[in-house]
C-alpha positions in Angstrom: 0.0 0.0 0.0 1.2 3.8 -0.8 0.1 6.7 0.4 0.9 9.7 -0.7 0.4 13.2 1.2 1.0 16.4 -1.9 0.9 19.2 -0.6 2.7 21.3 -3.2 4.1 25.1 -1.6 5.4 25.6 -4.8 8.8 25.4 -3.6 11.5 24.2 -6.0 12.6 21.7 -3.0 9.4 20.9 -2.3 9.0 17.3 -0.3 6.4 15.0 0.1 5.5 12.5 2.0 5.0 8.7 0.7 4.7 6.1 2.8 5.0 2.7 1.5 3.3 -0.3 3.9 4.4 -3.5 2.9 5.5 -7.0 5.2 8.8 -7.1 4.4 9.3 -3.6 5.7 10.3 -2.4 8.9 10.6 1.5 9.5 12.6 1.9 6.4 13.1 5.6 5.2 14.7 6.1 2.1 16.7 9.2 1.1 16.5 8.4 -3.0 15.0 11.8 -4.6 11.5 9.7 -5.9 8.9 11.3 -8.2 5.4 11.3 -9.3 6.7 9.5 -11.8 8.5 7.0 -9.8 4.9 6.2 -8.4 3.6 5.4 -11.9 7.0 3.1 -12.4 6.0 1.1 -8.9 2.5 0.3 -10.1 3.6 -0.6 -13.9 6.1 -2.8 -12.4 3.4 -4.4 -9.8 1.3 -5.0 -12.8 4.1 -6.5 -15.0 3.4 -3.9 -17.7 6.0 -1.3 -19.2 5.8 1.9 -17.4 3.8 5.2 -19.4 5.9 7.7 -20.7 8.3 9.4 -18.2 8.3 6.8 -15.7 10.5 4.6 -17.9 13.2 7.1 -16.5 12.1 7.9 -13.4 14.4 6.1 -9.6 12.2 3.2 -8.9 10.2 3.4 -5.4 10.0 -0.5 -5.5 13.6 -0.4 -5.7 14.3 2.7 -3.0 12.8 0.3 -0.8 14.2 -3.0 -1.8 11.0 -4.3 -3.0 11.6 -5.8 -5.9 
């Protein structure tokens, strides 16, 4: 499960918080810049389809968090 909490202040270092529950996770934070499209990556790759457009290229969150 992800949850994601986007509140944008129109910052350019603008953070925001994901948190990823999973079993094999045990208060893991992860200090790998993620993005939007790094979201779209994570469920392409749950799905075993290619990920859309920019998430081809984008860190992967499955792999920020060792879930592979």
């Amino acid at each position: 499960m992800v949850v994601t909490a986007d509140e944008d202040d129109e910052h350019h270092d603008n953070r925001i918080l994901t948190v990823v529950a999973h079993p094999s996770l045990d208060h893991e934070v992860v200090d790998t810049e993620l993005t939007h499209y790094s979201l779209s990556r994570a469920y392409a790759e749950a799905a075993g389809i290619e990920p859309l457009a920019n998430a081809v290229d984008a860190p992967s969150l499955r792999g920020a968090f060792g879930l592979h």
